[in-house]
Structures are given as structure tokens and as C-alpha cells.
C-alpha positions as CSV (number, residue, x, y, z in Angstrom):
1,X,-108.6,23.7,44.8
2,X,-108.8,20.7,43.2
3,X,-110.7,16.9,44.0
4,X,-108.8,13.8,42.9
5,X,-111.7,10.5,43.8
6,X,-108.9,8.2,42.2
7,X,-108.0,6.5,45.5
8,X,-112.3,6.2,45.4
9,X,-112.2,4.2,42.3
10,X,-109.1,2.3,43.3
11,X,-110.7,0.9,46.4
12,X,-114.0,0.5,44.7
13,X,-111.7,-2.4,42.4
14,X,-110.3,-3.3,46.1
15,X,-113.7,-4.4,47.2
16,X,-115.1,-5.7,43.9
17,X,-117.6,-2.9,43.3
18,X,-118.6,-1.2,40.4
19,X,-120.0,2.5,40.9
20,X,-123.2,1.4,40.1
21,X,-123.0,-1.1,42.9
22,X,-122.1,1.8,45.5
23,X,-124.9,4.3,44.1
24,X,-127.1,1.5,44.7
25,X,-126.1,0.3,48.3
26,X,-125.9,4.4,48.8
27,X,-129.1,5.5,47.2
28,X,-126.9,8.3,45.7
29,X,-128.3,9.9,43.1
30,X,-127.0,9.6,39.7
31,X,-126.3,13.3,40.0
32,X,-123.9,13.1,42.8
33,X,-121.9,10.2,40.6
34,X,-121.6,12.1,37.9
35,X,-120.2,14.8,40.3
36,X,-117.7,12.3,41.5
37,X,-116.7,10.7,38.3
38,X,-115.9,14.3,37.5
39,X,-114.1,15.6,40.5
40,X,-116.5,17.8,41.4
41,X,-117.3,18.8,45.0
42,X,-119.9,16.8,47.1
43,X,-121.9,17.1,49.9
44,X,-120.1,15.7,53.4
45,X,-122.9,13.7,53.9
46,X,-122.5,12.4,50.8
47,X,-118.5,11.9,51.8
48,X,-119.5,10.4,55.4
49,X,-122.1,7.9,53.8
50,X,-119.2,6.4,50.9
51,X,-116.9,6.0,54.2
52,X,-119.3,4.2,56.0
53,X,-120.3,1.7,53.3
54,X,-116.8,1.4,52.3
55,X,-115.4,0.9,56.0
56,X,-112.5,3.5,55.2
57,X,-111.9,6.9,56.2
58,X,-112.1,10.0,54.2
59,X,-108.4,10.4,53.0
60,X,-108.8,6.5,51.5
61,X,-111.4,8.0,49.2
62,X,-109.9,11.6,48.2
63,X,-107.5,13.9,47.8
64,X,-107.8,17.8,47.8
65,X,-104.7,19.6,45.8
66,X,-104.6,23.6,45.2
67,X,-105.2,24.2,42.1
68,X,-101.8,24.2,40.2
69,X,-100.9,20.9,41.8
70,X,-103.5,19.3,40.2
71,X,-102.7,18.7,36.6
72,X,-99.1,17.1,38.3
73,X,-100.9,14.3,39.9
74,X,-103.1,13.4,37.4
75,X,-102.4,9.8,36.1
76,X,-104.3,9.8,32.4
């Protein structure tokens, strides 16, 4: 399966915060951006926390596709 954290960045424009501003009110670590930027998997704690500074739930942050639908949904 496949993470998409598009609707992330999206909302992240929506509230006028860069990802450095998140990591920062989060106390991520860098490590767990660069996971995100790249669509890897995080932690659910990690999840839960980006909800709760973001006010949204966890579907306004993510979406999860199997594998082949990926690459369709994609918008480079």
C-alpha cells in the first residue's frame, strides 16, 4: 500500500504553515518529515499529534491507496 500526505501539504497552505512551522510546533523530528515529504509510513502518534495541531481529522491529512492505484493519483 501506498501513502499520499498531499491533502497534508494542501492544508498546511490552508493554515499558512510551512513544514518547518509544523515540525516546530510538533517537536517532530526532522526524520519523521523527511518520512512524510516522502510518503513513507509514520508512527500513529506521530499521525494523532499532526491532527491535533492541525484541528483536522486523520483522512484531511492522508490517503492510503494499494499499491497499483498509486501512480493514478499522483498529481506531478
Amino acid at each position: 500500500m501506498e501513502v499520499s500526505y498531499n491533502k497534508l501539504w494542501k492544508l498546511l497552505i490552508d493554515l499558512n504553515m510551512s513544514k518547518a512551522d509544523l515540525r516546530r510546533a510538533m517537536g517532530l523530528s526532522t526524520g519523521t518529515m523527511t518520512k512524510l515529504t516522502k510518503g513513507e509510513d509514520v508512527s500513529m502518534d506521530a499521525l494523532k499529534r499532526i491532527c491535533q495541531t492541525c484541528k483536522c481529522n486523520i483522512g484531511d491529512i492522508m490517503d492510503v491507496y494499494p499499491d497499483n492505484e498509486a501512480l493514478e493519483q499522483t498529481d506531478y
